[in-house]
C-alpha positions as CSV (number, residue, x, y, z in Angstrom):
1,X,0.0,0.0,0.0
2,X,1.0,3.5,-0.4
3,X,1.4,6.2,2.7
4,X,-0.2,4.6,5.6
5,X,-2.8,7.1,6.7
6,X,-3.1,9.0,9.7
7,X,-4.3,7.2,12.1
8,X,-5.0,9.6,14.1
9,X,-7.7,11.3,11.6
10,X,-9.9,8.3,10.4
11,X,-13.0,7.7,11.6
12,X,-13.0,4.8,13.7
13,X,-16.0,3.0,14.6
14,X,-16.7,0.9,17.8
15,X,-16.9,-2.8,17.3
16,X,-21.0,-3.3,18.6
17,X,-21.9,-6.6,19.8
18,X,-24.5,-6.7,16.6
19,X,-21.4,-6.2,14.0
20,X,-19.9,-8.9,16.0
21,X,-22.8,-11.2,15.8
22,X,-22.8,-10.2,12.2
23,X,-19.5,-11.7,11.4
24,X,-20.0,-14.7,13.7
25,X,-22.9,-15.8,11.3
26,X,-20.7,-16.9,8.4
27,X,-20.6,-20.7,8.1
28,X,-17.4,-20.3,5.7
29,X,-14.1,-19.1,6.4
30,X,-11.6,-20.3,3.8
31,X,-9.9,-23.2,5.5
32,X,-12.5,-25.7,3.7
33,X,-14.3,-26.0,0.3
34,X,-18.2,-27.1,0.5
35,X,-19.2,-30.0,-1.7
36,X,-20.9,-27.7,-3.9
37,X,-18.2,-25.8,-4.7
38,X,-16.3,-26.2,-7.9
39,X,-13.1,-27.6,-8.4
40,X,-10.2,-24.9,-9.8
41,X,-9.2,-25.7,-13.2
42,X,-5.3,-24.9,-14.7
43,X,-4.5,-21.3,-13.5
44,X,-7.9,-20.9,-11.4
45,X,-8.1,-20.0,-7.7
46,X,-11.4,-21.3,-5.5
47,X,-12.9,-18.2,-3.9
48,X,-13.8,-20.6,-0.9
49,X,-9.9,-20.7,-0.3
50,X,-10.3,-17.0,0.5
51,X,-10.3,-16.2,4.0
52,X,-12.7,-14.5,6.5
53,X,-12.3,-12.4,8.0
54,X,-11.2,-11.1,4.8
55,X,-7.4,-10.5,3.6
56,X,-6.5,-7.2,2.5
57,X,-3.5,-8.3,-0.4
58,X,-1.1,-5.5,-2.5
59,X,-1.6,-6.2,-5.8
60,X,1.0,-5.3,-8.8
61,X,-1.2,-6.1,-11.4
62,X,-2.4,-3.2,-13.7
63,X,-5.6,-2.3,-12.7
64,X,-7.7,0.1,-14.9
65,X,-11.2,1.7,-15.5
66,X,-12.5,3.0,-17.6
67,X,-15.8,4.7,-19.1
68,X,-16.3,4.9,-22.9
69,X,-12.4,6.3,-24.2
70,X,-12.4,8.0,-20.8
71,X,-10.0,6.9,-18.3
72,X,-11.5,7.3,-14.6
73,X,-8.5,5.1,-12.8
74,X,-4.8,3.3,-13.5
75,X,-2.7,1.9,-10.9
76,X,-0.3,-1.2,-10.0
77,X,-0.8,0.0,-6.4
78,X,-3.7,-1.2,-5.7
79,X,-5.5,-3.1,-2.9
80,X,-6.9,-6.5,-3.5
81,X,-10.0,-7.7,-0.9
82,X,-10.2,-11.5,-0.6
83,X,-13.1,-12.4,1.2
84,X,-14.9,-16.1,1.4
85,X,-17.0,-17.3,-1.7
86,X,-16.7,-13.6,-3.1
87,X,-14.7,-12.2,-6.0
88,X,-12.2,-10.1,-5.2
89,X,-12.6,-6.6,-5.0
90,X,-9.8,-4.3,-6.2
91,X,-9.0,-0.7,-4.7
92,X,-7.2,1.9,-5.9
93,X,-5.4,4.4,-4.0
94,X,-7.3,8.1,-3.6
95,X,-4.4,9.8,-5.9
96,X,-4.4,6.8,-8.7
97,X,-7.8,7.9,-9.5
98,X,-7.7,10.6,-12.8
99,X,-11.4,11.6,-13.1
100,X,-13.4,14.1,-10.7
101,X,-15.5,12.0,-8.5
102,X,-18.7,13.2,-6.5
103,X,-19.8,11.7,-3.5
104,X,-22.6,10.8,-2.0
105,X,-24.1,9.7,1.4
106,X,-22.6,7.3,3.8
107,X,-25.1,4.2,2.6
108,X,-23.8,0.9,3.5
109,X,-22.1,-1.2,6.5
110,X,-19.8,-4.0,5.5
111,X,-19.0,-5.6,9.2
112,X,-15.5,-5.5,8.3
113,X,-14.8,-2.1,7.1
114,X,-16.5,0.0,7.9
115,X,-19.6,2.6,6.3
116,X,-19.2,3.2,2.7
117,X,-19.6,6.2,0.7
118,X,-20.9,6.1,-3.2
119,X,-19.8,7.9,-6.0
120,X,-20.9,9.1,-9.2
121,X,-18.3,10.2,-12.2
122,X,-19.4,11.9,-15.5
123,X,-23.0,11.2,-14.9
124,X,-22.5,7.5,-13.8
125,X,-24.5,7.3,-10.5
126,X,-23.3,5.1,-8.0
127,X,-20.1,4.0,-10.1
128,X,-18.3,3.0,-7.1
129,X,-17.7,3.3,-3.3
130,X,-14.9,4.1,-0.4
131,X,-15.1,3.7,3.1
132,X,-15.1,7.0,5.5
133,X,-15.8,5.5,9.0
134,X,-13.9,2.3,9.5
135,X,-13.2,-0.6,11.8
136,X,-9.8,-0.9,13.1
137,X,-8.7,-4.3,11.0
138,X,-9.0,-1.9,7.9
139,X,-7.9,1.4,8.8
140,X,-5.4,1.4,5.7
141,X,-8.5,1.0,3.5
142,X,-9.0,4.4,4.5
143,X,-11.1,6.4,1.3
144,X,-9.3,4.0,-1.1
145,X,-11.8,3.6,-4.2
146,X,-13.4,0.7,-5.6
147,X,-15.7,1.0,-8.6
148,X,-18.5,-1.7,-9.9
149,X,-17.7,-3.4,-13.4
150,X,-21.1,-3.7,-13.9
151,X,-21.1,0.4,-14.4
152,X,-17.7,0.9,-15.6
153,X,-15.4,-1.0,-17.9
154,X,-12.6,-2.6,-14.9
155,X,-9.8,-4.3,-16.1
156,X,-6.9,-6.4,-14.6
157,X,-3.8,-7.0,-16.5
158,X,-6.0,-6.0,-19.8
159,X,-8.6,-8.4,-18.9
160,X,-12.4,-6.9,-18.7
161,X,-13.4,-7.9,-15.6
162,X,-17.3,-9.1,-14.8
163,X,-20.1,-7.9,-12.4
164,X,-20.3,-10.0,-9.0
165,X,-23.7,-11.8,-9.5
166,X,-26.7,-10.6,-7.0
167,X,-26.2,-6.6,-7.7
168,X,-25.2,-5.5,-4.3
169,X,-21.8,-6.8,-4.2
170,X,-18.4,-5.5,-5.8
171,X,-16.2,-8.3,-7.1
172,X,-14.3,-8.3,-10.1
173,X,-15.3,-11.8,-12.0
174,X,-12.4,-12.7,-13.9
175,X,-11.4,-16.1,-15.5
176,X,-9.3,-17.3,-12.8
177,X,-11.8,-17.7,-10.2
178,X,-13.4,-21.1,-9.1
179,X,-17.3,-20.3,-8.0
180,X,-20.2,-20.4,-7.3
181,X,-19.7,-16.9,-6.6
182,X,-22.1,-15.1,-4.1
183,X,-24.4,-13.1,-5.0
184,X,-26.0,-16.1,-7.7
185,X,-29.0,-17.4,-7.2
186,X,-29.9,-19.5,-3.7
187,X,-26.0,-18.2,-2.2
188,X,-28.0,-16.1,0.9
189,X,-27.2,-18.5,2.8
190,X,-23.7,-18.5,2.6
């Protein structure tokens, strides 16, 4: 990751007992495969090997967006979020990202990270997300951006990454990943 962040100046949000509950209800955590999940081909990972709580990984590779011919972010600094039987979800640090950016409310609680603010860019509403108040595990997470490939073109390493099924969630679907992948149909149980 780039600069750590002032610690000092991030939101921090107390750990209720309801976010804890929250995160207790996952029957998953990465250390074993259910027998419905499918087996990883040649140069496929299982995203029931990821962990939870989630791992927060560097990544190298280059990461892009894009809308139409216009580029909106470009880094190989970015943030990868590995998180049980969910695609990964790629973040880009605050200065990485080229276009002008308007944010919204505060709209979502992920019991990991923290309350999440959405973003619009050149008329794209609700293009993509940081989060502003944070739990402690995630503090260097701090208003690094993330943006949905099902409203923008995302791309690792030149590969056009796919929406994470369901709608709600953020994962970059690319051809490496082993599924089912939440978010698809009967996974809210997962």
């Amino acid at each position: 990751m780039t600069d750590k962040p002032d610690i000092d100046r991030i939101p921090v949000l107390p750990e209720p007992e309801h976010i804890l509950e929250a995160r207790r209800r996952w029957q998953f955590n990465g250390t074993s495969r259910p027998d419905f999940a499918d087996s990883p081909g040649p140069n496929q990972v299982s995203v029931w090997d990821f962990p939870r709580p989630p791992a927060m990984l560097p990544c190298a590779q280059q990461l892009t967006v894009y809308l139409g011919e216009t580029l909106i972010a470009e880094t190989r600094r970015g943030v990868r979020v590995l998180e049980t039987a969910g695609a990964p979800t790629y973040y880009f640090p605050p200065e990485d990202v080229v276009a002008e950016l308007s944010w919204g409310e505060m709209n979502s609680v992920c019991e990991w990270k923290g309350v999440a603010q959405s973003c619009s860019v050149e008329g794209v509403a609700d293009a993509g997300w940081r989060y502003a108040r944070m739990f402690p595990a995630f503090l260097d997470l701090y208003l690094w951006v993330s943006f949905y490939p099902g409203r923008l073109e995302c791309r690792v390493d030149g590969e056009q990454a796919r929406s994470q099924p369901g709608g709600f969630y953020g994962g970059w679907v690319t051809d490496d990943l082993a599924g089912p992948i939440k978010g698809e149909p009967a996974s809210a149980s997962w």
